[in-house]
VEXTI-66792 format. One record per residue: residue in three letters; x, y, z of N, C-alpha, C in turn. Coordinates in steps of 0.1 Angstrom, whole numbers, plus 5000, padded with zeros to 4 digits. Each point is the difference from the previous one (the first is absolute). Example, Ala and Ser with C-alpha at 12.3 -4.5 7.8 and 13.67 -1.06 7.14 Angstrom:
REM residues 2
ALA513249435078499150125000500950125000
SER499650114993500950115000499250115008
***
This chain:
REM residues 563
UNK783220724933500850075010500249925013
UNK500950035010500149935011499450075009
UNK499849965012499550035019501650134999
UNK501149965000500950055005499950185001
UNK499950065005499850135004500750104990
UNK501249975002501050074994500049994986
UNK499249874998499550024985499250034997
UNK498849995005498850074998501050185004
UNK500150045004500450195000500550004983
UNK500649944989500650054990498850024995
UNK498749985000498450014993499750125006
UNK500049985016498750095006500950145000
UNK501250045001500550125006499850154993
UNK499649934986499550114990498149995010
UNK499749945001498450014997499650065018
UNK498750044992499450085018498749865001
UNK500250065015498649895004499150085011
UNK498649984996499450065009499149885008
UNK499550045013499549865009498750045009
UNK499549995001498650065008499449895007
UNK500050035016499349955011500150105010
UNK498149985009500350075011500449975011
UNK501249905001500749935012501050085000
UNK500450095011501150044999501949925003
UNK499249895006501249925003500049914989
UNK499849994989499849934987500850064994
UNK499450174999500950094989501249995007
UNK500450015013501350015003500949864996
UNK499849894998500449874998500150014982
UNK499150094991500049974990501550114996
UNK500350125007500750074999501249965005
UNK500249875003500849955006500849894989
UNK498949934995500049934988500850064988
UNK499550134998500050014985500850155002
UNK500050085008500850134999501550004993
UNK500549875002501650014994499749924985
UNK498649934998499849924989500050074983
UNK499050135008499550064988500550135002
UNK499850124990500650094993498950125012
UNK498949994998499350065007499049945007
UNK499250005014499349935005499150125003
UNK498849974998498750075003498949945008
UNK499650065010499249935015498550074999
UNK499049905000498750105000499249935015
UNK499150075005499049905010499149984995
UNK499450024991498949954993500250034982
UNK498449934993500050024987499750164993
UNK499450075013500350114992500850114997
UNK501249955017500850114994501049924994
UNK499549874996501249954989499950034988
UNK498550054996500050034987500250154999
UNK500250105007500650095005501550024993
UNK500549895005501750014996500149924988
UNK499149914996500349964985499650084990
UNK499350085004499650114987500850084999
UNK500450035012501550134997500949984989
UNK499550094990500849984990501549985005
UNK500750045009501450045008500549885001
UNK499249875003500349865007500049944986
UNK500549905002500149894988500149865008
UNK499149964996499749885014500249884989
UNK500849905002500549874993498949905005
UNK500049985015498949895009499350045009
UNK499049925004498850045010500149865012
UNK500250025007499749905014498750095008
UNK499449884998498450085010499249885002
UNK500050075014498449945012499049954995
UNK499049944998499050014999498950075012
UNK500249945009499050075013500850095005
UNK499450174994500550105004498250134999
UNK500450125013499250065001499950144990
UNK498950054995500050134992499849874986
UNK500949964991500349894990500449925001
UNK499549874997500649895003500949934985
UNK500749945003501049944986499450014989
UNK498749894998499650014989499750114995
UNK499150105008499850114993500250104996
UNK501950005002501050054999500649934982
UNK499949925000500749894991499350084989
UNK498449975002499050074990500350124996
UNK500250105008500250154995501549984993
UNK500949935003501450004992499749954983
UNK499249895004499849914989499250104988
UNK499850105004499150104994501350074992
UNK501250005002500950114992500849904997
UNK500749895009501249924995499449865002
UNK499949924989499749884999501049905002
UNK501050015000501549975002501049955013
UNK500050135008500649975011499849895007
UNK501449955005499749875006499450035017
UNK498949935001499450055018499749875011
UNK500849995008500049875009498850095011
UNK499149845003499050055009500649945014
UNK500150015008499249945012499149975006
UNK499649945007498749945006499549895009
UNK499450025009500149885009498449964998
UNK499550024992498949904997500049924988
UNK499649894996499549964984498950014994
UNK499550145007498450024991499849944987
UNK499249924994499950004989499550144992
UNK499550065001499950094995501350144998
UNK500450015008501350084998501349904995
UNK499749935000501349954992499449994985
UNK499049964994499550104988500550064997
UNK499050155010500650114991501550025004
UNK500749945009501450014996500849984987
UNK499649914998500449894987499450084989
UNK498950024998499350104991500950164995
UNK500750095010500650025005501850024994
UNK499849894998501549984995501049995011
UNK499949965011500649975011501149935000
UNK501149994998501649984999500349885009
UNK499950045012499949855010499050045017
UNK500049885003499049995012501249975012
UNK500050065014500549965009498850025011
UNK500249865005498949945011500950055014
UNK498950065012500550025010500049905012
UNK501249965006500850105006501050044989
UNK500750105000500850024989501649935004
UNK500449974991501249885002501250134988
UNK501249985006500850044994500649934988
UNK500049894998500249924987498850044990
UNK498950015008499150024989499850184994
UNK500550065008499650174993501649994993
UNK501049934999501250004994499749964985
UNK499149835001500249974987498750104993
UNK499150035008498750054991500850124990
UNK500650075009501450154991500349944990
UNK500749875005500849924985499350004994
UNK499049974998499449934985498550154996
UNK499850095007499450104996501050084993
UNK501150025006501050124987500349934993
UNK500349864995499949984987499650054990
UNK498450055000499550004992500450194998
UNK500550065011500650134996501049994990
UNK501549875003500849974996500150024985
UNK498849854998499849994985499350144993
UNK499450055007499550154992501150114993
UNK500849985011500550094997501149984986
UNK500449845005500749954988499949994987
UNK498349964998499350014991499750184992
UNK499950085007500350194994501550004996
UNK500849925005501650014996500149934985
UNK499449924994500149894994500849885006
UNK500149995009501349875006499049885005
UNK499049934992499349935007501149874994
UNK500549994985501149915001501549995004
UNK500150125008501349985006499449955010
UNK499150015009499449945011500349854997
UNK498949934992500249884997501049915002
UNK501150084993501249915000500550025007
UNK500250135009500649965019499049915007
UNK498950004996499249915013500349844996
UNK500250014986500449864994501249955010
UNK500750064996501450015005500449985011
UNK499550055010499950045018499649855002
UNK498349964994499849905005500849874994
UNK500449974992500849904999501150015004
UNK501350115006500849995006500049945016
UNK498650085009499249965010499949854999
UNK499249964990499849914998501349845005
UNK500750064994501549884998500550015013
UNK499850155007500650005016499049935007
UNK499249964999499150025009499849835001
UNK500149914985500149854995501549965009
UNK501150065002501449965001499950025016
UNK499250115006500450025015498949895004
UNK498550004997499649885002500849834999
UNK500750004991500349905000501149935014
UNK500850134999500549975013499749985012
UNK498850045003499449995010499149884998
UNK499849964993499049855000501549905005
UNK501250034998501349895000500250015014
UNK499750155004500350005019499049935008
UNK500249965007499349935006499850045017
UNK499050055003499550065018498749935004
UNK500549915008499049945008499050085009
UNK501150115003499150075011499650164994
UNK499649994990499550184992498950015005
UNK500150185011498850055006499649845010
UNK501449925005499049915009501150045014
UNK499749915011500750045011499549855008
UNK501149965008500549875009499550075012
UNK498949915003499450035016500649905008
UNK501150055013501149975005499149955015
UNK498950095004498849945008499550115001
UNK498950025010498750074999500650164993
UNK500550075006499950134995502050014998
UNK500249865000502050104995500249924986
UNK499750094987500349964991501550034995
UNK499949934987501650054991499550014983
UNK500550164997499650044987501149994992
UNK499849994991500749944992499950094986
UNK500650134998499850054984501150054994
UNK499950024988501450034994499850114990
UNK501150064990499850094997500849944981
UNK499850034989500249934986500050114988
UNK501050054997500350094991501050044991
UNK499149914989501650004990500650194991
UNK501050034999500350124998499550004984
UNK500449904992498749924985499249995001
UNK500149934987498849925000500249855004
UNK501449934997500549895006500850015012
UNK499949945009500950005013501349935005
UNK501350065003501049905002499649945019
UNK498950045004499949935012498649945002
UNK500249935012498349864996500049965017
UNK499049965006500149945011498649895000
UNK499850015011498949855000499649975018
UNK499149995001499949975013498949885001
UNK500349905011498849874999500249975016
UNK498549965003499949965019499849874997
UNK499949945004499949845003500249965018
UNK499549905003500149945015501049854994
UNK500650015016500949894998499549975018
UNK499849854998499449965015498750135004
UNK500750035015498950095003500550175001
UNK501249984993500750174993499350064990
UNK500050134999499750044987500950104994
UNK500649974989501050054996500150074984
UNK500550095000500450074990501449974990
UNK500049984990501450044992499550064990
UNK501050114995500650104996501150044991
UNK500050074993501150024989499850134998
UNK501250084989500150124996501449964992
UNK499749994984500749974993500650164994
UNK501650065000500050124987501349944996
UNK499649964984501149994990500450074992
UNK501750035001500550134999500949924987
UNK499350104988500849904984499150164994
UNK500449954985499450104991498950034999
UNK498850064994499250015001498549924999
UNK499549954987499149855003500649895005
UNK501449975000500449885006500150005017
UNK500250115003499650035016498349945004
UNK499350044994498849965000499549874999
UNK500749944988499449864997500949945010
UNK501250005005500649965012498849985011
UNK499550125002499549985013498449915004
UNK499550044984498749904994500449885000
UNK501249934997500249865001500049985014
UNK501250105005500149945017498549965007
UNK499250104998499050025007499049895000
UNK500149964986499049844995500749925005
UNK501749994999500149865006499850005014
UNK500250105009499950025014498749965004
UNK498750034995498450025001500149824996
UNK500749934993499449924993500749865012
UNK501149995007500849965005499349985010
UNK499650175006499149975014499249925003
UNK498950044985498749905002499949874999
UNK501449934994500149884997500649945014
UNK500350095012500549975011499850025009
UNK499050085002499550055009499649945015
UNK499649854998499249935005501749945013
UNK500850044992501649995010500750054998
UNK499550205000501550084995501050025009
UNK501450014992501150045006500350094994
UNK501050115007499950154991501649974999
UNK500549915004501749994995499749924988
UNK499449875000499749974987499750024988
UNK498750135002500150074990500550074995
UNK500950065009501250124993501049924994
UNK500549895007500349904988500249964986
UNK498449994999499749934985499850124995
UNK499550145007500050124991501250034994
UNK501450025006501350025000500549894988
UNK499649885000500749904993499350044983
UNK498350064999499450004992500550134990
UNK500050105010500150144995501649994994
UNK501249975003501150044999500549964985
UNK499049904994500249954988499150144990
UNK499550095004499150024992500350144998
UNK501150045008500750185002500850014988
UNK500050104996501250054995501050015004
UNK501550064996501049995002499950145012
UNK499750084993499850125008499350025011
UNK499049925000498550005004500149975023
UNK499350065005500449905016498750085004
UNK499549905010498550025009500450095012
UNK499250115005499849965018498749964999
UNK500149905011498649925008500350025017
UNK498849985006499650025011499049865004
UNK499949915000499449935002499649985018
UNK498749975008499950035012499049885003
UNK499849905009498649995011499650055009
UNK499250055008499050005009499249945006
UNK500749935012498949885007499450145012
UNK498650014994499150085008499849985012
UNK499549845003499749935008501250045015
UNK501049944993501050025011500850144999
UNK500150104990500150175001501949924998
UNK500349984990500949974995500450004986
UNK501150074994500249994989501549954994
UNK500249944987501049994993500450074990
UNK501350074995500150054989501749974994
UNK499649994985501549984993499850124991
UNK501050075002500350164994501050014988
UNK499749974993501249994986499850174995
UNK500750075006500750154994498850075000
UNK499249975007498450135003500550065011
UNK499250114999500750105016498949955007
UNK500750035013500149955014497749954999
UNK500049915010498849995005499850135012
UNK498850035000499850085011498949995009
UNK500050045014498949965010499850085012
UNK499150025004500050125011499649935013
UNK501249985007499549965014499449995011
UNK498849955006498950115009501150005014
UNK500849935006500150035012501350135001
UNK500550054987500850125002499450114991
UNK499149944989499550134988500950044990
UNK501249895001501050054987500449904992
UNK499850034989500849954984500749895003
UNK500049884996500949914998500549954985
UNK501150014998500349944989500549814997
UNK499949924991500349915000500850004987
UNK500949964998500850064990500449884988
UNK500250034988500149914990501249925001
UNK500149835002500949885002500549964988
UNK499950034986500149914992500350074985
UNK501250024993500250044989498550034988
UNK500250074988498550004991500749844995
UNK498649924997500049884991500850064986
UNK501049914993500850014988499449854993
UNK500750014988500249854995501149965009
UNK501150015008500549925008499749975013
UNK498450035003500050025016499749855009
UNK500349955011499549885001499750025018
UNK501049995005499850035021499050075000
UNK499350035015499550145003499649975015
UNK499750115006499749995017498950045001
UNK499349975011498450025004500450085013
UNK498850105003500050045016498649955005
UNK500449985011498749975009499950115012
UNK498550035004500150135007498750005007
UNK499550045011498949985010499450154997
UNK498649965000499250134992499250085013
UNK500149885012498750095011500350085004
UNK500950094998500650145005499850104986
UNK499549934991500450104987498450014995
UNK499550145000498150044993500050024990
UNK500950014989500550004987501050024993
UNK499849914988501049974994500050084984
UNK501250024994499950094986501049894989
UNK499849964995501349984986499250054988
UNK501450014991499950174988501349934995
UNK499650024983501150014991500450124999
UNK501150034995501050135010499450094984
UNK499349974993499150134994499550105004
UNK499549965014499150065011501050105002
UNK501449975003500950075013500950084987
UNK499850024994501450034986498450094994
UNK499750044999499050175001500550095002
UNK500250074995501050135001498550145008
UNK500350055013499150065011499850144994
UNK499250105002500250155000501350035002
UNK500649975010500650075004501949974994
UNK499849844992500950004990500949895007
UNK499349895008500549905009499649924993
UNK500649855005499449914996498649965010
UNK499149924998499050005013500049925008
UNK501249904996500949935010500250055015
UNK500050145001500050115009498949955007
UNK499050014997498750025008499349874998
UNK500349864996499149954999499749935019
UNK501049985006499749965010499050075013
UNK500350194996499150055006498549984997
UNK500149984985498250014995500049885007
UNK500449854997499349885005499849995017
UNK500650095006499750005015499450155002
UNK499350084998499250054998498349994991
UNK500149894991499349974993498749925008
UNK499149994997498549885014499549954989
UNK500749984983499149894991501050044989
UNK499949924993500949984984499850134993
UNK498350014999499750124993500350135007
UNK500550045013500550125004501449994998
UNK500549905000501849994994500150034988
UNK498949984991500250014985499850185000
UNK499050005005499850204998500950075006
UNK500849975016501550065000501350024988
UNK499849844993501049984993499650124989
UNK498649994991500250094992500050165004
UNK499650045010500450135006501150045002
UNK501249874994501350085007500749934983
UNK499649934992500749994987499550064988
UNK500850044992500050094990498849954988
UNK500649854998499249894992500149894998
UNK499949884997500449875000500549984993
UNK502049975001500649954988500049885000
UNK499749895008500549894996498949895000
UNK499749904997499149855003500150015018
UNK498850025006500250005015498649875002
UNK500749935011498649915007501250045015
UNK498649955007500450005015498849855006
UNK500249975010498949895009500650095015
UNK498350005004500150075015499149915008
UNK500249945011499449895009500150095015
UNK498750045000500150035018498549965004
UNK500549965012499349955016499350105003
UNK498450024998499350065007498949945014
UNK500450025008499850015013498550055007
UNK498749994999499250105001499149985013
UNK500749905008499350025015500550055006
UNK499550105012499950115002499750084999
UNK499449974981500150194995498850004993
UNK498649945006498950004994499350125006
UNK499450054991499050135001498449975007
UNK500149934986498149985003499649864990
UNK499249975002499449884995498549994996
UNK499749964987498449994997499849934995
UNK498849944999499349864995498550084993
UNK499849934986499050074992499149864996
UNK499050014996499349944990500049964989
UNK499749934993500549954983498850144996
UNK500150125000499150084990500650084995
UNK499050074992500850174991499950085012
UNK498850015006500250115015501049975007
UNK500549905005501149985009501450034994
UNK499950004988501249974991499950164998
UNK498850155003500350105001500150025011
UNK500149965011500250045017501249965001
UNK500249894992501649985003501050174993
UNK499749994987500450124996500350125007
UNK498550015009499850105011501050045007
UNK500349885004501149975014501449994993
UNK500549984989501250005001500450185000
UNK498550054987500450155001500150075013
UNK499349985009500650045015500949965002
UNK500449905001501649985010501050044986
UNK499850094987501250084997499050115001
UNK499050115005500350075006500450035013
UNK500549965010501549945009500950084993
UNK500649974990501450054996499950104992
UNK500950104994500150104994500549914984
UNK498850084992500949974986498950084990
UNK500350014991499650104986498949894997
UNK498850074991499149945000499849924983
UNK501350014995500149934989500449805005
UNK500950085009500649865007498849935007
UNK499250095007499149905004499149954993
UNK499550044988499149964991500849874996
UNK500949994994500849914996500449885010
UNK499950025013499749865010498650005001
UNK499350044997498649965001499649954986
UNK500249994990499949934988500649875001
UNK501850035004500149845002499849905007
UNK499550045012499449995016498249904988
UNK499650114995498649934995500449874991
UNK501049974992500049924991500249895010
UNK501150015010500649865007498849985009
UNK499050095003498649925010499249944992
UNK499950054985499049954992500649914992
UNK501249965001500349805001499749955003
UNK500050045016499949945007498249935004
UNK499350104992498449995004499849934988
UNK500550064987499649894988500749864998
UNK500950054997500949855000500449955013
UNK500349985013499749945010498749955006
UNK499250115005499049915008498549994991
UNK500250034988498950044989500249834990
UNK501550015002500549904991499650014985
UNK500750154997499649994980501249995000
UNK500049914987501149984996500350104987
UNK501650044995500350134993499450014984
UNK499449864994499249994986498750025004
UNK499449955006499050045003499350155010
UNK501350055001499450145006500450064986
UNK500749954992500350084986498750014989
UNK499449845002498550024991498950115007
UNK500449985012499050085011500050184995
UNK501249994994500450165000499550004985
UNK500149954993500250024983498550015002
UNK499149925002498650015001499350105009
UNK500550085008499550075007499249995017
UNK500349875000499549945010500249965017
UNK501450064996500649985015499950045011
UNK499350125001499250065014499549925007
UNK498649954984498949895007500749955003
UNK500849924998500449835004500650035011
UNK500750085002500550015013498750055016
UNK499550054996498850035012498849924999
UNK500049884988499449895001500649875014
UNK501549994993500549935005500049995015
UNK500850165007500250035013498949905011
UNK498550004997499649895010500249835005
UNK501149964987500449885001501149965008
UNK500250135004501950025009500050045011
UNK498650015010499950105010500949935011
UNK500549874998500949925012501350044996
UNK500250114989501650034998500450165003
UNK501049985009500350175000501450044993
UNK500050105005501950114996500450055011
UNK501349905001500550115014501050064997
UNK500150175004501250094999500850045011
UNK501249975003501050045010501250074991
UNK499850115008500750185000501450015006
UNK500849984996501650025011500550134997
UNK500850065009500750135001501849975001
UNK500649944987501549915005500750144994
UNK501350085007500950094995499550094987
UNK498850025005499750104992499249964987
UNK499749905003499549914987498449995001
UNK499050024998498649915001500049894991
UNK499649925006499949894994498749935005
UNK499249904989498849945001500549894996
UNK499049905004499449855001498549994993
UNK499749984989498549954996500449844999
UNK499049935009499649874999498849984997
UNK499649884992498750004994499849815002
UNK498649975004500149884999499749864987
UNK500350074991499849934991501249904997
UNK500149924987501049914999501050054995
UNK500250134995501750054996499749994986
UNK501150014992500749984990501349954995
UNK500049954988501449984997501350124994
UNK500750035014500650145000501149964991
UNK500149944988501149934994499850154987
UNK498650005003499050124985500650135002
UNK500850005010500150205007501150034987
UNK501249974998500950004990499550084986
UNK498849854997499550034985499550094998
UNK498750055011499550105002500750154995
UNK501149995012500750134998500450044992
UNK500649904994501050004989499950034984
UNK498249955002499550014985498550094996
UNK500650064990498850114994499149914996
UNK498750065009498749924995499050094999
UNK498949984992498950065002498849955006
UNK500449915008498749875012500150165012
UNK499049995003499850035015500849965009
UNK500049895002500449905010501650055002
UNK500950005012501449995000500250185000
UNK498750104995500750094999500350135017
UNK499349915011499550045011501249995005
UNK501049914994501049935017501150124992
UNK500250004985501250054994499950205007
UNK498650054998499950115008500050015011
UNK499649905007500650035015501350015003
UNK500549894990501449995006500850144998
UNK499650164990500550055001499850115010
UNK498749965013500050065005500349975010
UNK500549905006501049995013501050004998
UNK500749975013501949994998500249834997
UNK498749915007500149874994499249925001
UNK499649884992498349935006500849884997
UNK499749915012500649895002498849915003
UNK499649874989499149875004500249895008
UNK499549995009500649814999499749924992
UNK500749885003500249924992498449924995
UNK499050035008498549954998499850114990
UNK500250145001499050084996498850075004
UNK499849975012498950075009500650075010
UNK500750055000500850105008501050084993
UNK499850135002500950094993500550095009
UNK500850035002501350085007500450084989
UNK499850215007500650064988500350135011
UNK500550104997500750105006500550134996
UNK499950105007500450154990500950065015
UNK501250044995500550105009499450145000
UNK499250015011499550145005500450105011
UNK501049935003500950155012501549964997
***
């Protein structure tokens, strides 16, 4: 099964779930969770009046979520009296201890899955997944359909399978220097750099690519956004070729690029290789950071776009240059001064050719979302709030200038420990209670909030590296080693700076250790693993609006719109 929500509901919406804790603000978060999930939801404060409502002949209880530390009965001895009539039901415990002893009789038990506290939203999600299974298969099995099963799961997963080989592959051919990274422009005015990659397939007629490199004492960006508009695989393999020779050109030049040159030999290379029918739009762009300057040659992409700080309104830069054909050869470049401009948007008109609620194109509205928008990921959640569904291959690249002097809150400096690394916790959960928000949302910055400090304490100033915290884990051992370690580090700290920019919180963890190679963040994301390692940054990232490294690796910049 997947995480995806809406697919987990086609399982649970038949089934009831009952949940027992005496936290009342628990039950209300669990009712929050699961009231649209499941068919019926049942709340107890303890084990006995849970067994109360499971005996009611009246109730038909599918699952069990429960406490362990609860007053009157506690979990286990709740589990026990069930375990007395139904040997069966699947029952997730909670628990914030690892007694050896109660995890026993848990396991003894027949105990379905374990969630360790604090309780994390990913984790009470997947523990559901994989406990109704076993309702799933029951039920399937009294049907006789255990071999119709078979050969849909056969089936699902090899289809999955081929999407999943083909969209990888595309993405190993793109090439992003800067994934989850960000250009420190000087002390606190950075430039983030993220994009957005969505083919309406499984193969895509559009591709882009982004690579930083320094030339002298500049640092600069080039950029692409390839959509080839032909039939259907040949659109595709079009834009896989472009995209290798473009990637492959660069690197071979890098060391003295020209972006008229390259469009050049791209132009001279591609036009032999189109079909008759067949024509590109490209967007090709630099960014000299250094000097807040950019270039762009626009072959039939819509307009570039940028929001001005000294007026607050939309600027368009508009496409100079026919789509590439097999006959195309001229073409014009713009040149254009960026220190007046806090970001920038280009989009394959996939984005803008969305058909809205309201039966527009979103062409309509994209200029309002991107000057309303304070990060890529609040542009993207306007966009889908106002379109029906994705018809077409959409990428976008969004580059804005964040600015953050001024607008610092507060600042802390910690210790290389596990205590400090909970006092930090402490403190960030105070400064979001400051702001108004539902307490699912806040659990959920404080989960990702823990993963990006405890990078920062293990792999920064702890210095484990990501195989060896993996043997650490498979053996059982990584507590010790880490509260062994901590006296060897006492000359290294963590410092956290808090900013308050347009509604945004945003943090700074710096750590003084030697970084890493942020080259890993890509592969990480990108690929299903069962290591430990890599799976902290992929969950965080879904809990801000963005986490941006530098280029060391010992500093992380990440951010959530909260007003």
């Amino acid at each position: 099964m997947s995480n995806n929500i809406e697919e987990l509901k086609q399982y649970t919406q038949s089934l009831s779930l009952l949940f027992v804790d005496d936290a009342s603000d628990i039950r209300q978060m669990y009712h929050f969770f699961f009231d649209t999930l499941f068919k019926s939801v049942y709340e107890a404060s303890d084990g006995d009046e849970a067994l109360e409502i499971f005996n009611n002949s009246d109730n038909k209880i599918d699952l069990i979520l429960t406490d362990q530390s609860m007053p009157v009965m506690n979990g286990i001895d709740m589990i026990r009296e069930i375990r007395k009539s139904d040997s069966k039901i699947p029952i997730i415990l909670v628990t914030a201890t690892k007694e050896q002893d109660d995890l026993i009789d848990a396991i003894n038990l027949n105990v379905t899955n374990f969630i360790e506290k604090p309780i994390r939203y990913d984790d009470i999600i997947n523990a559901v997944e994989n406990a109704i299974q076993k309702v799933i298969v029951n039920e399937l099995t009294q049907k006789n359909r255990e071999q119709e099963l078979e050969i849909l799961k056969y089936k699902n997963s090899y289809s999955n399978f081929q999407e999943a080989e083909a969209f990888k592959k595309q993405l190993n051919i793109i090439k992003n220097d800067l994934y989850k990274r960000r250009v420190d422009v000087k002390d606190e005015l950075h430039v983030l750099i993220d994009h957005y990659y969505k083919p309406k397939d499984i193969l895509s007629g559009d591709t882009y690519s982004i690579h930083s490199f320094q030339n002298g004492n500049s640092h600069k960006l080039f950029f692409f956004i390839i959509d080839a508009m032909g039939k259907g695989i040949s659109a595709s393999v079009s834009t896989l070729v472009s995209t290798s020779f473009i990637n492959y050109y660069f690197d071979k030049n890098k060391e003295d690029f020209n972006l008229e040159k390259l469009i050049e030999a791209y132009i001279d290379f591609i036009r032999f290789e189109l079909l008759e029918d067949e024509i590109i739009s490209a967007l090709f762009g630099m960014f000299d950071v250094s000097e807040d300057r950019m270039e762009i040659a626009n072959f039939s992409m819509p307009p570039v776009i940028g929001l001005k700080n000294s007026t607050g309104e939309v600027e368009k830069l508009s496409t100079t240059n026919l789509p590439i054909t097999a006959y195309s050869d001229d073409f014009r470049m713009t040149k254009f001064d960026t220190s007046d401009i806090s970001k920038v948007m280009l989009y394959s008109d996939g984005l803008t050719e969305n058909t809205t609620h309201d039966d527009v194109q979103y062409l309509n509205y994209v200029n309002e979302d991107f000057k309303n928008s304070a990060s890529k990921s609040e542009f993207m959640k306007l966009f889908a709030s106002r379109v029906k569904e994705q018809e077409d291959d959409t990428t976008l690249l969004y580059f804005e200038k964040l600015d953050l002097a001024q607008h610092r809150l507060k600042e802390f400096q910690y210790e290389t420990t596990m205590k400090a690394v909970d006092e930090a916790l402490e403190d960030f959960t105070s400064i979001l209670d400051e702001f108004e928000m539902g307490i699912v949302e806040k659990m959920k910055l404080e989960s990702g909030f823990t993963e990006l400090i405890m990078n920062a304490y293990e792999h920064g100033n702890l210095g484990i590296g990501s195989n060896f915290k993996q043997r650490l884990m498979e053996s059982g051992e990584y507590t010790d080693h880490l509260l062994s370690t901590e006296p060897n580090h006492k000359d290294k700290n963590i410092m956290i700076q808090y900013y308050l920019i347009n509604g945004m919180l945003v943090a700074n963890i710096q750590d003084e250790g030697k970084g890493f190679d942020t080259n890993i963040l890509k592969a990480l994301l990108i690929k299903d693993t069962e290591l430990f390692h890599g799976r902290g940054i992929a969950m965080s990232d879904n809990d801000f609006d963005f986490i941006m490294y530098n280029e060391v690796g010992n500093s992380v910049l990440f951010g959530k719109k909260i007003i």
